[in-house]
N, C-alpha and C positions, 0 to 999 in steps of 0.2 A: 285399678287405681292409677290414677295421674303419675304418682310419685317415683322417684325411682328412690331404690331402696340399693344400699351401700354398705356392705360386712367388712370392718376390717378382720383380715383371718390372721391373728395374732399368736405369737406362743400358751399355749395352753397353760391355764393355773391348776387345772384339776388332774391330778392321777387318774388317767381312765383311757382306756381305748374305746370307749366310746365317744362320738363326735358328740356331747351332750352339749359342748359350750357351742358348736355349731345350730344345733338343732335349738337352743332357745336365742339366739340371736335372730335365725330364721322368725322364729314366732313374734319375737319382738319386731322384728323388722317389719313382719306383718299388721299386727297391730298398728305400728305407723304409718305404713302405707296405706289402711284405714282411715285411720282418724285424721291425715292429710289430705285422704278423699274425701269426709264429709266438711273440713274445713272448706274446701272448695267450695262445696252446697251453700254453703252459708256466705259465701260472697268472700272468703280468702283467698290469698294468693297460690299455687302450686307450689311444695318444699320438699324438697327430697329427705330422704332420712337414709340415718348414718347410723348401723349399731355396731360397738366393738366385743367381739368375739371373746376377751378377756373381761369385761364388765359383765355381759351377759354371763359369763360362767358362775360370778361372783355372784349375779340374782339368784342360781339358785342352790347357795344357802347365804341366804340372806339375814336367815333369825339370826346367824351367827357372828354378826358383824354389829347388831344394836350398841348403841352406845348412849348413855343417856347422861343429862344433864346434872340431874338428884339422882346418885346411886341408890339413893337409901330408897328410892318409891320403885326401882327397877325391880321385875320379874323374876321370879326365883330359875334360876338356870334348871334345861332341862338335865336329868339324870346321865342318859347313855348318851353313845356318841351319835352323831346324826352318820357319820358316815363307815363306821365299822361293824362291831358285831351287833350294833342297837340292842344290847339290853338295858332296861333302865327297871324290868322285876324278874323277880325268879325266873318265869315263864318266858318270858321276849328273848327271840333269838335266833338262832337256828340247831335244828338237834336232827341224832341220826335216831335213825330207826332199822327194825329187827330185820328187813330187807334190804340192807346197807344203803337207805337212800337218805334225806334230810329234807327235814320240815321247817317251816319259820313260825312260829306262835306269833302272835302279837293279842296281849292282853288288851293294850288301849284302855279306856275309862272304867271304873271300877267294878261297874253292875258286869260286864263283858266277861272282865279280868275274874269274878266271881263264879260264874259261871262256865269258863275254862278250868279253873284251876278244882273246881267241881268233876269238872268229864278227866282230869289227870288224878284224879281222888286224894286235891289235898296236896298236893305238894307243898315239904316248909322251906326249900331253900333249889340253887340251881340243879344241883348233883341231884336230889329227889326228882325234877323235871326230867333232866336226863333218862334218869334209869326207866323210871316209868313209859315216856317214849320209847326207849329204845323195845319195848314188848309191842308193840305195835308195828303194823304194815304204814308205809307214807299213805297211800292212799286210802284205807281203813279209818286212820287217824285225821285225815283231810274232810274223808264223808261225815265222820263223826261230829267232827268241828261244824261244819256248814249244816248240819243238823240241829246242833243246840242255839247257830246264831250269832255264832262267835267268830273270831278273825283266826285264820291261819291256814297254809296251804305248802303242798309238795313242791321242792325245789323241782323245775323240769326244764327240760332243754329246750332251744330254742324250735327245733324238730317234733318235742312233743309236744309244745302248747300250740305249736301249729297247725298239726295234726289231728287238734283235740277239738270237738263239738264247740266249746266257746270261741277259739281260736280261730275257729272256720267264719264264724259269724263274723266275726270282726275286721277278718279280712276283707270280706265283701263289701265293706261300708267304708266311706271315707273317715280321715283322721278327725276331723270336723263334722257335722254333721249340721246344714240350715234346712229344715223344712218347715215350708208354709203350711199352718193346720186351720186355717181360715180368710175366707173375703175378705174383704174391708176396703175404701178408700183409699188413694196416699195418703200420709201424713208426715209432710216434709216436718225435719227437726227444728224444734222449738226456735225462735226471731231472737234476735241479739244475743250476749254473750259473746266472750273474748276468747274461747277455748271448745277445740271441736265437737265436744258432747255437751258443753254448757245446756242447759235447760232438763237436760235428761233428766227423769229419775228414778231410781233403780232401788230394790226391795232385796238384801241378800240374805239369804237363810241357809248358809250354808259353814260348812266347822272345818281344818283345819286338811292342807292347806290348799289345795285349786283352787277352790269357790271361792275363799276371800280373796285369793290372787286375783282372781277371774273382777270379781269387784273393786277391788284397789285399783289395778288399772283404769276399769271406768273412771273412778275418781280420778284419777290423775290426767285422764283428758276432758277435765270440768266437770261430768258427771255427779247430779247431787245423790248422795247414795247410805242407806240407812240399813245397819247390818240390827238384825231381828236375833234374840239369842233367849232360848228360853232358859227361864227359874231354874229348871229342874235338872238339867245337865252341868255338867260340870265344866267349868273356863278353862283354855291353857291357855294362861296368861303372855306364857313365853313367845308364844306366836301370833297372840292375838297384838300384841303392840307392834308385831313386826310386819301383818296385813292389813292392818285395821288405819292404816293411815290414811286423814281424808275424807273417813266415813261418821257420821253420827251413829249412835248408836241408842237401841232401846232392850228393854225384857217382854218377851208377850210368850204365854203360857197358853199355847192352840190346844192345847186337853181343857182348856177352860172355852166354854161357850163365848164369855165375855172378848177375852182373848183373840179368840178367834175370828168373833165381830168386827173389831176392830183391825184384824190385818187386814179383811179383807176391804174396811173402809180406804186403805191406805194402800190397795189392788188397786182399785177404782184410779186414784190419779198417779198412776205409775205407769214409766214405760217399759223398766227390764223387772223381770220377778227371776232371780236365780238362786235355786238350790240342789243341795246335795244329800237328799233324806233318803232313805233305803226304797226301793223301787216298789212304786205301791202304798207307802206312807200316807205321800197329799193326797194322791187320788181318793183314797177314803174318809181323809176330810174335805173333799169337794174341792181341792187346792190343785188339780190337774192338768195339763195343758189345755184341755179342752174346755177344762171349768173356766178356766181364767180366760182364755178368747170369748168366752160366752158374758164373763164379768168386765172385760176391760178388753173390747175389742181393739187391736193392733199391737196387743200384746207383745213383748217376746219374751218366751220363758226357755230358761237355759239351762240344765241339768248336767251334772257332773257326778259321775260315778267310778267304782274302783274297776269294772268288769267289762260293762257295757250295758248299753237298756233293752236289750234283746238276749235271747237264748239260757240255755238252762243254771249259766252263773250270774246273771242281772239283778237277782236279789241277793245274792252273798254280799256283807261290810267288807271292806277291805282297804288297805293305806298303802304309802307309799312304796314300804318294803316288801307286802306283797304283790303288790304289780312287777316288782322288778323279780320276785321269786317264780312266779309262777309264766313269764315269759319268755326268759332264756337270760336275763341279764344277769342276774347274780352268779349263776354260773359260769357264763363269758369270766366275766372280771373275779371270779376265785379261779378259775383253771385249776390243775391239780390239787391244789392248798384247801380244793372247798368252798360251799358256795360264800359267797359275801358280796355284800353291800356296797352297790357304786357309792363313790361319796357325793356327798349335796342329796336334795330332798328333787332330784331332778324329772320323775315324772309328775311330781306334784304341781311345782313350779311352772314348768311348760305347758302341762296342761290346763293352768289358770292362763295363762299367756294366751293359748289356742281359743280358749271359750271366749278370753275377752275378742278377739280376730272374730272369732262365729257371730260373736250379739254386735258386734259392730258391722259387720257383715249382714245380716239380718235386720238392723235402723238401716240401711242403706236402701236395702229389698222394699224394707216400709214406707220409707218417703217416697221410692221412685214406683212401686210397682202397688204398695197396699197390702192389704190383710195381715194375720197374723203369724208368728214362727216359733216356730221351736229348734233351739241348738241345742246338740248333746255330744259332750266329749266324756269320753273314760281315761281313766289312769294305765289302764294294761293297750288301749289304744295306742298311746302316747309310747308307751314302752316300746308296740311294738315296731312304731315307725321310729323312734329311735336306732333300735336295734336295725331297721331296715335301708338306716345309711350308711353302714356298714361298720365292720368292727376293725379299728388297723392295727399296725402291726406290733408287736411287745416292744418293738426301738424307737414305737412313738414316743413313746415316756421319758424318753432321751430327751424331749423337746419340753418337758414341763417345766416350768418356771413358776414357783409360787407364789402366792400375789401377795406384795408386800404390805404393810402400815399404811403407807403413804397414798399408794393406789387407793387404796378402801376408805382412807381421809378423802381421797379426791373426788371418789364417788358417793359420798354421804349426802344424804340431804336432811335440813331441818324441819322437824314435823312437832306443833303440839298435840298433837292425837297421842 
């Protein structure tokens, strides 16, 4: 990109020895030196971009800074806390087990949550969770879970998930991921328009939170963009007001023939298709990278998952807390005390940052070079390149400064979404 890209490296707002307010300032930077590059294309001027290290930290926990207008039509607050023990049911959390190691449940939506508390036979309250876990092996109790399909996985250190068969794969592959999966012509971006992805438009099928990150962004660089949410699952409202800015939004139930028709009418004049459905899902409703270069040639479709889209965890669910369980970070930041939860929803958040940097990266590919692409970023990806700028030292913390009213007044913005 043209642009020169500028970090202020400010005092930290977030407790954490991880550089995490570095590492999405990065991503956001990137994204602007994007979409600064396709402004070019379009006949704008070259503009450097400027992101601050303490605003970026604050993106990412962002749900927690909503403020609205009508309290009374606001979102019912989520339960646990986004950046401690995350419990918000019985089951969520982290618990030891019979070989002194510790595990993280995460029930998530209810049909999940039913079906966990099923394989722990029933538990009615957290002490029942507890005990029942603690008769179990972590990894016993791991296999088991990823067996019936449900979320949850063994705290491991940063050595064993590196070391481990999914780990290894993931190492091999960049933080991002653009490949071209077809020919096709240029197709420089859309004429007129006042803002770098103006004319775009973008199809997002994706829940909570990268993907809608990942699409927010577009919209907020002009991007027309239509978030797809089907009947049948259930809203989190909490965060859906907090990504969903920008976007229109529809219901379309793809178990319904009709349904399905129709998204695919609405493939047809789309340029990004991004989702985050369990590995294997679209493809067997025809909805696969390949179906859709074959539907809407110079496609990009963008995929966002908790694992990666290759090797023997690619089809495990998985969310923010276990990306960070299952990579070395929860541990880092419990140290002796046990593992816990960085705070902020930080591989969530960056990784929506990332995908949008790959599909903008990938329109770039398109207008200049043709055909179609496919980006794919993971949640444990993101972790692990996090983790991979290193951890500093326990007297950083000495430098936190927590971000005040005023700050987070300064950096609001007004949205009717």
């Amino acid at each position: 990109p043209a642009a020169r890209v500028n970090i202020l490296d400010e005092a930290p707002g977030m407790p954490t020895r991880f550089r995490a307010e570095s590492a999405a300032a990065a991503a956001l930077g990137a994204t602007g030196a994007m979409a600064a590059d396709l402004w070019v294309q379009r006949g704008g001027q070259v503009q450097d971009v400027t992101v601050s290290s303490r605003e970026a930290g604050a993106a990412l926990v962002s749900f927690a800074f909503q403020k609205f207008a009508d309290a009374s039509r606001a979102p019912p607050a989520r339960p646990e806390d986004a950046g401690g023990g995350g419990r918000g049911t019985p089951a969520m959390g982290f618990f030891s087990t019979k070989d002194g190691r510790s595990v993280f449940l995460h029930p998530s939506f209810p049909a999940s949550a039913a079906k966990l508390h099923e394989l722990l036979g029933s538990p009615v309250d957290t002490a029942a969770v507890a005990a029942t876990v603690s008769t179990w092996n972590a990894l016993d109790l791991e296999n088991a879970i990823a067996e019936a399909g449900v979320c949850g996985a063994m705290v491991r250190t940063p050595e064993e998930w590196d070391g481990s068969e999914q780990g290894q794969v993931l190492a091999a592959r960049p933080v991002v991921e653009v490949v071209k999966i077809a020919e096709g012509p240029p197709m420089p971006l859309p004429a007129g328009g006042d803002q770098p992805l103006s004319g775009v438009r973008a199809l997002d099928l994706t829940r909570v939170l990268a993907g809608p990150t990942c699409a927010r962004t577009l919209a907020q660089y002009g991007a027309d963009v239509l978030y797809v949410a089907s009947p049948k699952l259930p809203a989190t409202e909490f965060f859906i007001s907090d990504v969903n800015h920008g976007k229109l939004s529809t219901w379309l139930d793809l178990t319904d023939p009709a349904g399905l028709a129709q998204l695919k009418a609405l493939i047809v004049d789309c340029d990004v298709f991004s989702q985050s459905y369990r590995q294997g899902a679209l493809e067997r409703m025809g909805l696969g990278p390949l179906d859709l270069a074959r539907l809407r040639p110079g496609i990009i479709y963008t995929s966002i998952n908790a694992y990666g889209h290759e090797g023997p965890w690619s089809q495990r669910p998985g969310w923010e807390q276990l990306a960070q369980t299952v990579t070395g970070m929860a541990h880092i930041h419990g140290g002796e005390a046990g593992p816990r939860l960085q705070p902020g929803a930080v591989t969530d958040y960056t990784t929506g940052f990332l995908a949008a940097f790959g599909t903008m990266v990938a329109l770039d590919r398109r207008a200049r070079f043709g055909g179609s692409y496919m980006v794919r970023v993971s949640l444990a990806q993101t972790g692990m390149w996090l983790r991979g700028l290193g951890v500093q030292p326990a007297e950083a913390l000495d430098r936190v400064r927590p971000l005040t009213p005023e700050e987070i007044d300064g950096w609001r913005i007004d949205s009717d979404s």
